[in-house]
C-alpha positions in Angstrom: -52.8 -39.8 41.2 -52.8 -40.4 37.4 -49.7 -38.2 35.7 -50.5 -36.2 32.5 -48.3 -38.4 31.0 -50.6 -41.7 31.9 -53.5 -39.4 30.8 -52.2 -38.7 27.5 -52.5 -42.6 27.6 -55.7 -43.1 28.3 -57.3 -40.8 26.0 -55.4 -42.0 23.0 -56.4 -45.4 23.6 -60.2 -43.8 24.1 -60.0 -42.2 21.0 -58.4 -45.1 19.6 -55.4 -44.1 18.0 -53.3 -46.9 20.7 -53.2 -49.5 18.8 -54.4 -48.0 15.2 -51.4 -45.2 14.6 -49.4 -45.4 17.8 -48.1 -48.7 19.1 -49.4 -50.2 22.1 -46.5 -50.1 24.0 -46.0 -46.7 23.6 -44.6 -44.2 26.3 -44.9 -40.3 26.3 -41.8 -38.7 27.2 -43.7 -35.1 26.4 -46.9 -33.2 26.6 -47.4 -30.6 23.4 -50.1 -28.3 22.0 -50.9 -27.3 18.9 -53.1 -23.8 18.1 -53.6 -22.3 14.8 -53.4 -18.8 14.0 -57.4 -19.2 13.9 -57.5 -19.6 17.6 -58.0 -23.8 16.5 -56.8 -25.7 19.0 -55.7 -29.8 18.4 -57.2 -31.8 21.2 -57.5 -35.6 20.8 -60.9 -36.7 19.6 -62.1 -33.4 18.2 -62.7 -32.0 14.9 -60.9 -29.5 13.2 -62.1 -27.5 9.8 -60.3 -26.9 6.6 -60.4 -23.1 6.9 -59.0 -22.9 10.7 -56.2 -25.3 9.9 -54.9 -23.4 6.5 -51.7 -21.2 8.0 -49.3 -22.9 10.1 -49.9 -23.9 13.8 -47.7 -22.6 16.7 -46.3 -25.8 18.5 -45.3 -26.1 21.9 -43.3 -28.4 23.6 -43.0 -29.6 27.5 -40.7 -32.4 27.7 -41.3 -34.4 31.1 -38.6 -36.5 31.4 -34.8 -34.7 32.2 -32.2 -35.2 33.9 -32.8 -32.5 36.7 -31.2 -34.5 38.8 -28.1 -34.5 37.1 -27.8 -30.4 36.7 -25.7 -28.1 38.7 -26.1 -24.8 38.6 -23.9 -23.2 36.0 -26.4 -25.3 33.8 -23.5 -27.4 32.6 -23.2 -31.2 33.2 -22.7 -34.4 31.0 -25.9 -35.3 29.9 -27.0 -31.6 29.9 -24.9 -31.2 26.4 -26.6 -34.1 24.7 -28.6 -33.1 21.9 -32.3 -34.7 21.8 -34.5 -34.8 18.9 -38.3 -35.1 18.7 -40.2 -36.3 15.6 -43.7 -34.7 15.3 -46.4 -36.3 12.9 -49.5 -35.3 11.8 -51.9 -37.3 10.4 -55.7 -37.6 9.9 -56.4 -41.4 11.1 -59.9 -41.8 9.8 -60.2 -39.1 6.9 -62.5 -37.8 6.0 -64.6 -39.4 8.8 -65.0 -41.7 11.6 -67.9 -43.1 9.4 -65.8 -43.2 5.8 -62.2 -43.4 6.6 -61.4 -44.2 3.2 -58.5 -41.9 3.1 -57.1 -43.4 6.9 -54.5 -42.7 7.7 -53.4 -38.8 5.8 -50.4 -37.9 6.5 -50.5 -33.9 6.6 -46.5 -33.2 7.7 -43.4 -34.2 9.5 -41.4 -32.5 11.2 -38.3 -33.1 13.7 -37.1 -31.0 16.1 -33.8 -30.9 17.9 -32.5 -28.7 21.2 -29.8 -29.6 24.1 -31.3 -30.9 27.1 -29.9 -28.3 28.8 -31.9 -25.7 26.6 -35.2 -27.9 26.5 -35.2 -28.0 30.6 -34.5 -24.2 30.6 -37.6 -23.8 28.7 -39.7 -26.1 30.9 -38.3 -24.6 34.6 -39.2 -20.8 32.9 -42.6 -22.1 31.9 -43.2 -23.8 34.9 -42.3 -20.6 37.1 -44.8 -18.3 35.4 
């Protein structure tokens, strides 16, 4: 059985952005979406229009790999504490086409975000038990 993790994989080597923007040894630690107030939702390999990406996108974020294993149930532990920090980039790697990528590469923004694992895993076990 083929983890969403190894999927993410896959498709970005499909859609070719393993090796051209991401490195081929890569490794997810994370699965995230991206919609726009539009209803526009980021999915790798499709197109997305000026006027649905204009207002700023809600992004969500289900990191994959904690330390359950290493939680207790007051929710306190060592690792639990640690802070960890997620950079998030988005760019446009064959702008303003497949066909005429003369702008490749566009970087649109960069952002980083930072939580304690202990506050990223309550968000994944509350999403998972809806």
């Amino acid at each position: 059985m083929t983890s969403p993790l190894d999927s993410i994989v896959v498709a970005l080597k499909r859609e070719e952005i393993i090796p051209d923007v991401i490195p081929p040894d890569f490794t997810p630690t994370f699965l995230f979406s991206i919609v726009y107030p539009t209803g526009c939702e980021v999915a790798t390999g499709n197109t997305l229009f000026r006027e649905d990406t204009l207002d700023e996108p809600d992004v969500v974020i289900t990191p994959m790999n904690l330390p359950f294993a290493n939680a207790d149930s007051t929710g306190e532990g060592d690792d639990l504490t640690k802070e960890v920090s997620y950079t998030l980039v988005m760019v446009d790697p064959d702008a303003p086409s497949r066909q005429d990528p003369r702008y490749r590469q566009f970087r649109h923004w960069v952002v980083r975000i930072t939580c304690s694992v202990a506050l990223c895993m309550h968000i994944l076990r509350t999403y998972l038990s809806n």
